[in-house]
N, C-alpha and C positions, 0 to 999 in steps of 0.2 A: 635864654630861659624858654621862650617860645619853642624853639629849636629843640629843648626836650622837650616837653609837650607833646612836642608833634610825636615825635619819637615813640613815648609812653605809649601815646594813643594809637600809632601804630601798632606798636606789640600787641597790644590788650584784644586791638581787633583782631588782628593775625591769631591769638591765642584763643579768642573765641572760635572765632572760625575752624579751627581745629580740633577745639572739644569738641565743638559740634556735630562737626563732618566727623569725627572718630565716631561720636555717638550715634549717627544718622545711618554711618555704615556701619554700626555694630548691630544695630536694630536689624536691618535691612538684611546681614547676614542670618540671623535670628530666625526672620519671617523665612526668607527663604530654606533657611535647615529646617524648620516646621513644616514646609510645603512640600520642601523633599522628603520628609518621613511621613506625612500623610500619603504623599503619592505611591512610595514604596509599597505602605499596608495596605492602601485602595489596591496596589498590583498584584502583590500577593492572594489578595480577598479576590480578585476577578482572575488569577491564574489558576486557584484552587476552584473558583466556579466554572471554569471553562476545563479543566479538567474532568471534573464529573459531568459537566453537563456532553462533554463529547465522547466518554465511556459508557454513559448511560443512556443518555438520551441519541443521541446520532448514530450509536449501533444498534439501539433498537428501531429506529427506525430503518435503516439500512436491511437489518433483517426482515422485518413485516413486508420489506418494497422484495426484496428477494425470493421470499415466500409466494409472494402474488404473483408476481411473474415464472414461475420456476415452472410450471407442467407447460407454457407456452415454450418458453427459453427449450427446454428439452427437446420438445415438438420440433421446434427449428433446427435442432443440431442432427435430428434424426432426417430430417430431409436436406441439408447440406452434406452429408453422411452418402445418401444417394448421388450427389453432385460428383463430389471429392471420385467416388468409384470411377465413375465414366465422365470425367472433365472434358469439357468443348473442346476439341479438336486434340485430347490427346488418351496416350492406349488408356485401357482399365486399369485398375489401381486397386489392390487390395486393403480395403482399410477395413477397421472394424471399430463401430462406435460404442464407446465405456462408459454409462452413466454413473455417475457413484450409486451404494445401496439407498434405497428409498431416502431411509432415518439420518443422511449423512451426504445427500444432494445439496441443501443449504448450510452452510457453517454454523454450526450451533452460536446463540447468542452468547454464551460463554465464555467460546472461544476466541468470538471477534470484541471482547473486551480484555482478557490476556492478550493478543495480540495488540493491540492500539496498547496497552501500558507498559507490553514492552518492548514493542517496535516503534511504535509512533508517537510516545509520548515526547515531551518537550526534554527529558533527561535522557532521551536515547539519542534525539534526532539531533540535538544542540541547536546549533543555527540553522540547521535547514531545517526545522518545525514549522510547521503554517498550521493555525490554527482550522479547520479541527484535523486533528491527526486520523479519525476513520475515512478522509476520504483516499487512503493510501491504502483500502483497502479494496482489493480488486480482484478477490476470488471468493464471494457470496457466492455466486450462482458459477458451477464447474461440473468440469468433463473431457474426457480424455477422447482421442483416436489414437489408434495404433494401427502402426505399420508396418510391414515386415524388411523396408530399406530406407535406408536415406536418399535416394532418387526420389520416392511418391510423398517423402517430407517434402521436399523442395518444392516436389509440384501442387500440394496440397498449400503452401505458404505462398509460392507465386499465385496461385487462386483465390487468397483470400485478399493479395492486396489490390486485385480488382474491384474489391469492394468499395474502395473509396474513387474507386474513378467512374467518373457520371457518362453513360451511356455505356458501359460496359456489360455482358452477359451477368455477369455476378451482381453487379448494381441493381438492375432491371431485375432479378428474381428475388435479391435477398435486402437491397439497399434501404428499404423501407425499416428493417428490423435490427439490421448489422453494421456496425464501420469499426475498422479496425483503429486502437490507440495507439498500442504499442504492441513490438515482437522481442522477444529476450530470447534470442539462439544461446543457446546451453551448450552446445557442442562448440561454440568458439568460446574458448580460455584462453586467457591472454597470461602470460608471465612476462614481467619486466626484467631487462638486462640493460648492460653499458657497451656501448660501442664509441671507442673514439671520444669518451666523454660524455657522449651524446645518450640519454635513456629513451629505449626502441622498444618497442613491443614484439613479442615474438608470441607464434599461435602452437599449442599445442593439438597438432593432428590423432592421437589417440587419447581416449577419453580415459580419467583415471577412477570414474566412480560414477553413478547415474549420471546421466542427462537428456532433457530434451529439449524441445522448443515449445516457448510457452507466449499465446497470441491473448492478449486482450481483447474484446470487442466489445464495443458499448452498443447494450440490447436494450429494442426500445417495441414495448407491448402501448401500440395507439390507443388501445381500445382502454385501458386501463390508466393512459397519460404517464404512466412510470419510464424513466429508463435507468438499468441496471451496469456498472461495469463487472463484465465475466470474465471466466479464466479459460481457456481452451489449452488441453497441453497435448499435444505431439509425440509420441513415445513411439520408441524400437518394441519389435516386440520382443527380441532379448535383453531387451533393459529392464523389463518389465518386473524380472524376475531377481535382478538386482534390486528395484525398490523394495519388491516385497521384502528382500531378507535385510534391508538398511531401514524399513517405518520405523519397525519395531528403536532403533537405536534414536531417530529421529524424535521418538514419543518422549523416550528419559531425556535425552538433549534439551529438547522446549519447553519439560516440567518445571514449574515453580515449587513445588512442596513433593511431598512425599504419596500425598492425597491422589496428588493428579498422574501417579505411574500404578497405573496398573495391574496387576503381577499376571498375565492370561487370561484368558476369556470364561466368563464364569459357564459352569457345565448346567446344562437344561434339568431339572430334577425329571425322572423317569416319572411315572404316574403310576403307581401300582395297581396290580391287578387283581389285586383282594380284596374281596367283597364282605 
């Protein structure tokens, strides 16, 4: 008799013990799916605020910092412009420096918020997004040289990465203002093949459509505590003449609506002469 007993009293507690615990983790699952869908909406709510606030707020400022600095930035590219011509120890070089038109030296604010929504946004970049997507923007402040070979490129690019080495000619004149970030060579295209199983890069030596080489440098105005990343581009001057006739394609290409393509330039009205 005792012997059940025990028995009984065993089960009862094993069976509590088990509604319990079912209950304790049912709860427990409970809280936790609460926490989880709070958290999701908290993500949502600071993903949709971090969106605007990095379209709106961090490319305007980005812009205001590009504007303050831009007559200095320009000043500077007109006297490394003189450099580039007669480079330390090597022959003359004909370059010729391209500011953009006045109205169109700074990236419209406009434009550098299309861009960030839809280049940088978190649905373009996917995984590689880092919060805020404007700072992947590195041609506010732009300007072209042109040249009439790919030898006084080379020498113009070997010039500039003097810029980052400390006691160097180019240091010493410009290091205070300049350092180079990054170089993106245009003229090297790479097409992928199989060899042996193995996938090889292979370079194509003729170019099949614009290119050139396009320097970043990060400009820094003391006097004003700003610094800007620019865009410095490199052109042939027979390329040149390929951009102009592929903009126009470029312009529909990166339109969002129908708004933003323009049909031609609108014509000045004459001003008549009747009085």
């Amino acid at each position: 008799m005792e012997a059940v007993v025990s028995t009984q009293s065993t089960w009862k507690q094993w069976y509590q013990r088990r509604v319990h615990g079912e209950g304790e983790r049912g709860r427990q699952e409970q809280r936790l799916a609460e926490l989880e869908s709070r958290r999701k909406k908290q993500f949502r709510i600071d993903e949709e605020y971090q969106d605007k606030l990095d379209q709106d707020a961090y490319t305007r400022w980005l812009w205001c910092a590009a504007m303050m600095v831009d007559d200095y930035y320009h000043e500077t590219m007109r006297d490394l412009e003189k450099v580039l011509e007669q480079p330390p120890g090597g022959p003359q070089a004909f370059v010729k420096y391209s500011p953009p038109p006045p109205s169109k030296r700074v990236k419209s604010w406009e434009r550098m918020k299309a861009k960030v929504r839809q280049k940088y946004s978190p649905d373009s970049m996917k995984e590689q997004y880092e919060f805020p997507g404007t700072s992947n923007m590195l041609d506010a402040n732009r300007c072209s040289f042109i040249f009439p070979s790919e030898d006084e490129i080379y020498r113009a690019v070997r010039y500039l990465k003097l810029l980052n080495q400390e006691g160097s000619v180019a240091h010493k004149r410009f290091g205070d203002r300049l350092r180079v970030v990054r170089i993106k060579n245009g003229f090297r295209k790479y097409k992928e093949g199989k060899r042996d199983g193995r996938v090889i890069e292979t370079a194509k030596r003729v170019p099949d459509t614009y290119r050139d080489v396009k320097v970043n440098l990060a400009f820094t105005d003391a006097g004003k505590g700003l610094s800007v990343i620019t865009e410095v581009q490199l052109q042939l001057e027979g390329m040149m003449k390929m951009k102009d006739l592929q903009h126009r394609h470029y312009e529909v290409a990166r339109a969002t609506d129908n708004q933003s393509v323009v049909c031609g330039k609108k014509k000045k009205k004459k001003k008549s002469t009747l009085r």
